[in-house]
VOLOVO-384586 format. One line per 3 residues: number of its first residue (from 1); their letters; for each residue x, y, z of N, C-alpha, C. Coordinates in steps of 0.2 Angstrom, whole numbers, padded with zeros to 4 digits, m for minus. Example, Ala and Ser with C-alpha at 12.3 -4.5 7.8 and 13.67 -1.06 7.14 Angstrom:
BEGIN
1) AS) 0066/m0028/0039/0062/m0022/0039/0066/m0016/0039 | 0064/m0011/0035/0068/m0005/0036/0064/0000/0039
END
This chain:
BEGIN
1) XXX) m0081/m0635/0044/m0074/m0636/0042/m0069/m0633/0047 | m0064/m0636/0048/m0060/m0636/0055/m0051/m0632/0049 | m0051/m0627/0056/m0044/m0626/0052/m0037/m0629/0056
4) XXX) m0033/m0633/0049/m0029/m0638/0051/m0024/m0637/0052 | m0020/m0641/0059/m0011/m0637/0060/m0007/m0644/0061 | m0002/m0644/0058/0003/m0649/0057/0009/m0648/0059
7) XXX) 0011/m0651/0065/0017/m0648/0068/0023/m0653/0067 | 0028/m0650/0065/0033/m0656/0060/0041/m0656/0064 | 0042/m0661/0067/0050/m0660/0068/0053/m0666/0065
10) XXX) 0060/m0669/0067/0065/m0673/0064/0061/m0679/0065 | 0060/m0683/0070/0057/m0689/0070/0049/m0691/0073 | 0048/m0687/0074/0039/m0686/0078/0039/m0689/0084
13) XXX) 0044/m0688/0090/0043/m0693/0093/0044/m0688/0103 | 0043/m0683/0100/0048/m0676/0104/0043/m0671/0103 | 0046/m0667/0100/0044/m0658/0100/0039/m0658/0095
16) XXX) 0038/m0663/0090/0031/m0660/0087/0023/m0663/0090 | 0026/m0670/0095/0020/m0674/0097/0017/m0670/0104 | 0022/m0667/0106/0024/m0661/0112/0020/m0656/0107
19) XXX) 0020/m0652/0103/0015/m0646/0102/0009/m0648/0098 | 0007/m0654/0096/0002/m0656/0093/m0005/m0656/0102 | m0001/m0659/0106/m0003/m0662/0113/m0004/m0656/0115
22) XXX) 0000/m0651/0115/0000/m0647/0123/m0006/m0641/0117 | m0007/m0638/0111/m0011/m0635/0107/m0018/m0640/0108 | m0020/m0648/0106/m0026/m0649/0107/m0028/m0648/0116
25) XXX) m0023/m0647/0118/m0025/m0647/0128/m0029/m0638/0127 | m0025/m0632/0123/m0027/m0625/0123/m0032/m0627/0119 | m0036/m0630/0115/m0039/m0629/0112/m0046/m0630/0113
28) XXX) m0048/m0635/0120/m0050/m0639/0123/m0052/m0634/0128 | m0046/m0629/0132/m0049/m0624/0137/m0052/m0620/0133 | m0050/m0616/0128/m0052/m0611/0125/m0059/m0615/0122
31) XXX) m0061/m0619/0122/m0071/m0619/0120/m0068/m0621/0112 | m0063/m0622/0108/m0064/m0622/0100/m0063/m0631/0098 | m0063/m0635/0103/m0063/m0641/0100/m0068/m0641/0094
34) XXX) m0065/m0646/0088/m0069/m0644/0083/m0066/m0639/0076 | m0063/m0635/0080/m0063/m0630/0074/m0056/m0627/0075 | m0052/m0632/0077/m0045/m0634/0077/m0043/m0638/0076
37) XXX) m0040/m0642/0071/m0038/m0651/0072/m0029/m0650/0070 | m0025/m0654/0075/m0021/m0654/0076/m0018/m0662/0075 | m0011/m0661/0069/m0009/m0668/0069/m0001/m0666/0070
40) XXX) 0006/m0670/0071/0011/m0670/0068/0015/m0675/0065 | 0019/m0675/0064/0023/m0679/0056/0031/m0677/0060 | 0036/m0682/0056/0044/m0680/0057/0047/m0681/0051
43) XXX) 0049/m0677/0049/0054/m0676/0041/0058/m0681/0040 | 0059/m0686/0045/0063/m0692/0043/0058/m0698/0045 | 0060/m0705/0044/0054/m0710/0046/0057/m0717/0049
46) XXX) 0063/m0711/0056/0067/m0717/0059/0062/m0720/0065 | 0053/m0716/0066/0050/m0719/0070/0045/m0720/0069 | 0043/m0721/0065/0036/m0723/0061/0031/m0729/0066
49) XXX) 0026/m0726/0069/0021/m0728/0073/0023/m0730/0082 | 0030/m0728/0082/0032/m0728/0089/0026/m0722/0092 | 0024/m0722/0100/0024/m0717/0104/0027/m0712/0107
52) XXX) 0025/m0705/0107/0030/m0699/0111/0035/m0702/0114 | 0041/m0700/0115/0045/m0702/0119/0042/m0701/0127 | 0045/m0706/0130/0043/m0705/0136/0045/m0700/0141
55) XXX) 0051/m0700/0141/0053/m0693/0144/0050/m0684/0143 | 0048/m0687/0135/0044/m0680/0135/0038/m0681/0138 | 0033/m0686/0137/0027/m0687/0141/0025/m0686/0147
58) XXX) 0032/m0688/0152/0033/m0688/0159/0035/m0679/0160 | 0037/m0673/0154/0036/m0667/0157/0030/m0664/0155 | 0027/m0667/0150/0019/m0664/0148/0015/m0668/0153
61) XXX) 0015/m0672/0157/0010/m0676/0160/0010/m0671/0170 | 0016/m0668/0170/0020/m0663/0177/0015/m0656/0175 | 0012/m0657/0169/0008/m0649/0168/0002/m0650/0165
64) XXX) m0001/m0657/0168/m0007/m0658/0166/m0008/m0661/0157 | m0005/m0661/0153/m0005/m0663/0146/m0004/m0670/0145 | m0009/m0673/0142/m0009/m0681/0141/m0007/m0681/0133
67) XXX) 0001/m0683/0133/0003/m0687/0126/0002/m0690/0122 | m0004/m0693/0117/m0006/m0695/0113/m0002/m0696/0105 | m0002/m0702/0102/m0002/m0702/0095/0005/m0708/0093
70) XXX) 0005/m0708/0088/0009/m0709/0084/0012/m0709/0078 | 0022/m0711/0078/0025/m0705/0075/0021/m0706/0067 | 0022/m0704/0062/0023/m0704/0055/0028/m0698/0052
73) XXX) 0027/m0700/0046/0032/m0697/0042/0030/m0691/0038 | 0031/m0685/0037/0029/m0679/0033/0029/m0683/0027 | 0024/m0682/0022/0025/m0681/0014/0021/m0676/0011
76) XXX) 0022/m0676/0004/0021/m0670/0001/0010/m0668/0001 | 0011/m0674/0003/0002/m0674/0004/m0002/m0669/0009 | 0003/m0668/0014/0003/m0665/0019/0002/m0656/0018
79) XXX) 0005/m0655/0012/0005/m0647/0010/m0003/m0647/0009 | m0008/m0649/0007/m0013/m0649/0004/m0017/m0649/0010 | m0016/m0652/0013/m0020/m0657/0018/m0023/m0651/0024
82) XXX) m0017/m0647/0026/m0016/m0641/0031/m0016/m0636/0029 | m0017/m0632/0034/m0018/m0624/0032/m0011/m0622/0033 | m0009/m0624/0039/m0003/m0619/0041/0004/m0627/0046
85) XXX) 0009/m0627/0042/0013/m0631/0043/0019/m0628/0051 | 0020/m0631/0055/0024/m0629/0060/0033/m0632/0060 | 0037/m0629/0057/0043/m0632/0059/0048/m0632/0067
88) XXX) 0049/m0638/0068/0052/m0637/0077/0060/m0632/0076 | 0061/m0632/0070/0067/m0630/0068/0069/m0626/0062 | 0076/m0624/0061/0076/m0623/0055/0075/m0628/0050
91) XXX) 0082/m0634/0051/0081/m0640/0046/0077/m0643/0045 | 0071/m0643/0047/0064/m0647/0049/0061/m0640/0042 | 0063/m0637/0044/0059/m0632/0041/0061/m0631/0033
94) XXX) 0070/m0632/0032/0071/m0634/0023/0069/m0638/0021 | 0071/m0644/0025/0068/m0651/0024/0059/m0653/0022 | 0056/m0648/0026/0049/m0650/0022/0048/m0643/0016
97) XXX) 0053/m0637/0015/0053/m0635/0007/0054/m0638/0003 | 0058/m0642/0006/0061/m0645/m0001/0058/m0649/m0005 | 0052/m0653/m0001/0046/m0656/m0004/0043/m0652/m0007
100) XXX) 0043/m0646/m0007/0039/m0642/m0011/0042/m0637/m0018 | 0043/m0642/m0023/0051/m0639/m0026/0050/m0631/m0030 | 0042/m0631/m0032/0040/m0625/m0035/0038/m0620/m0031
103) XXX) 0037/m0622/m0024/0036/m0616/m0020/0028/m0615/m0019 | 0023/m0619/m0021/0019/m0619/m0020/0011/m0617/m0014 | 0016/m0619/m0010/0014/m0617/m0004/0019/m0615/0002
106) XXX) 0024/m0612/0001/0028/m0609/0003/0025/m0607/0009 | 0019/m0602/0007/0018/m0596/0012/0015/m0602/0017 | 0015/m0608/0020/0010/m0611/0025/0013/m0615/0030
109) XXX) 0019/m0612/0027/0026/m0616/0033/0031/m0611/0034 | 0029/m0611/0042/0033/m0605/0048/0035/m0609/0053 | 0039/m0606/0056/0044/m0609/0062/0039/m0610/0067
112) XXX) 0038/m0613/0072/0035/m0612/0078/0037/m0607/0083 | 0044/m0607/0082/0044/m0601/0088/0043/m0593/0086 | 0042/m0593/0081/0041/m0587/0075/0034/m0584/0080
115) XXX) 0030/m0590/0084/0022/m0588/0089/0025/m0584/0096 | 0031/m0589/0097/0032/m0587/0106/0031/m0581/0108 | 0029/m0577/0113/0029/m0570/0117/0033/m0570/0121
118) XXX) 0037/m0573/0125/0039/m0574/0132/0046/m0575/0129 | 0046/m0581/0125/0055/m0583/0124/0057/m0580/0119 | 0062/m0579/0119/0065/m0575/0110/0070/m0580/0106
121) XXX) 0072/m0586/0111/0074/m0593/0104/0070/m0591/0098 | 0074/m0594/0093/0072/m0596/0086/0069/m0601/0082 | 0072/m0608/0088/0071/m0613/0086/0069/m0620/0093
124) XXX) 0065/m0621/0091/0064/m0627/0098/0070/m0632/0095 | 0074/m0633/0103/0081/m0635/0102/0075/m0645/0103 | 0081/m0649/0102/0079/m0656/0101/0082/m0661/0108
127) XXX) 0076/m0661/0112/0079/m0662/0119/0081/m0671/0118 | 0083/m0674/0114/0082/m0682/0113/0089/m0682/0117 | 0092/m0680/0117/0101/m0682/0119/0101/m0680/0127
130) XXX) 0096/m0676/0128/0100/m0672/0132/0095/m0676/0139 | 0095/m0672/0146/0091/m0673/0151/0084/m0670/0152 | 0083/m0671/0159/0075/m0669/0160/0075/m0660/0157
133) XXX) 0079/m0657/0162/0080/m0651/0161/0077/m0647/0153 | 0082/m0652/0148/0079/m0651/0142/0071/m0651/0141 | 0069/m0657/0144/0063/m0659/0142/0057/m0654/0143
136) XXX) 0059/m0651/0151/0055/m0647/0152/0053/m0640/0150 | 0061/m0641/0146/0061/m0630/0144/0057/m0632/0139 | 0060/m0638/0133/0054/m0637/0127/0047/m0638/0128
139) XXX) 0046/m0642/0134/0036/m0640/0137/0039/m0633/0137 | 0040/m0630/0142/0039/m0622/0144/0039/m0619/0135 | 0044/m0621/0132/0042/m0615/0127/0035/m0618/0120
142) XXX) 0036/m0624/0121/0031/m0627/0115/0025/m0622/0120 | 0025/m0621/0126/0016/m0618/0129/0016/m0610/0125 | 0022/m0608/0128/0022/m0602/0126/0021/m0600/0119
145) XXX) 0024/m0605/0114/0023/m0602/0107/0014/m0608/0104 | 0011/m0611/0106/0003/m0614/0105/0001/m0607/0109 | 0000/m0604/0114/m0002/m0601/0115/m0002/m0593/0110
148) XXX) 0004/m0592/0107/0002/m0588/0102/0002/m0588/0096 | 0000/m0597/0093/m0002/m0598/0088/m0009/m0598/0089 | m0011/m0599/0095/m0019/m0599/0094/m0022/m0593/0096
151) XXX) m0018/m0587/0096/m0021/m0581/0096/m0019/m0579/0089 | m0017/m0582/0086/m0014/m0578/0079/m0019/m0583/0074 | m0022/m0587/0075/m0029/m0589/0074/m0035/m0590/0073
154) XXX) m0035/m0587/0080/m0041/m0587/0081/m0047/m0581/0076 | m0041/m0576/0073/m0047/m0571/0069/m0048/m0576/0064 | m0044/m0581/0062/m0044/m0582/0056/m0052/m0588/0057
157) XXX) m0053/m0590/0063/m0060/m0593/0064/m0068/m0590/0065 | m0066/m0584/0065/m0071/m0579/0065/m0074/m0577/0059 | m0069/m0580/0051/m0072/m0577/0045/m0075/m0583/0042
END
């Protein structure tokens, strides 16, 4: 049994297909293929089956990370489905509470940047409007916060 991470932003087309990718790429160095499974979802369903935006592929593709997937929509199935739920943001992050109206699973939804080491942002900003510039810092910070979400994991595969 594989422990499972759901990385959730606004339209799945950006920052959560961006840390679902650039985490199976660590997972893959670090020898745990298998006993990491990594999908993401976006809170809204303005792209449903589109692939990563391009722009962000063309900054993960500059640091070796091939963008795979397509978009879908978070639903409440999803609480069950995963162990530990990633939001790119705040709103990402009340937005899928709110499918959760009893709190049920409360405790399995955390920020992503809540992992970083390096950056002290709170939130991975939504690089869709903006330029490359953008694109590239949310690769830099999506590496730095997978990198300490799979150290803040990894005990948990050891039991």
């Amino acid at each position: 049994m594989s422990y499972q991470l759901l990385f959730v932003c606004l339209g799945n087309i950006c920052r959560s297909p961006a840390a679902e990718n650039i985490m199976n790429h660590l997972i893959d160095e670090a020898g745990l293929t298998g006993q990491i499974t990594c999908d993401s979802a976006g809170t809204s369903g303005y792209h449903i089956g589109a692939p990563p935006d391009r722009r962000m592929s063309a900054a993960a593709t500059q640091r070796g990370i091939v963008m795979q997937g397509a978009a879908r929509q978070f639903t409440a199935a999803d609480f069950a489905a995963y162990d530990l739920i990633l939001a790119m943001d705040r709103n990402n992050f009340e937005d899928i509470c709110a499918l959760d109206r009893d709190g049920t699973y409360r405790q399995k939804v955390r920020l992503m940047c809540d992992f970083c080491t390096r950056h002290a942002v709170k939130e991975v900003p939504d690089p869709y409007y903006g330029g490359t510039d953008g694109f590239n810092f949310v690769i830099d910070l999506l590496l730095d916060a997978c990198q300490g979400l799979l150290a803040a994991i990894q005990p948990e595969l050891a039991r």
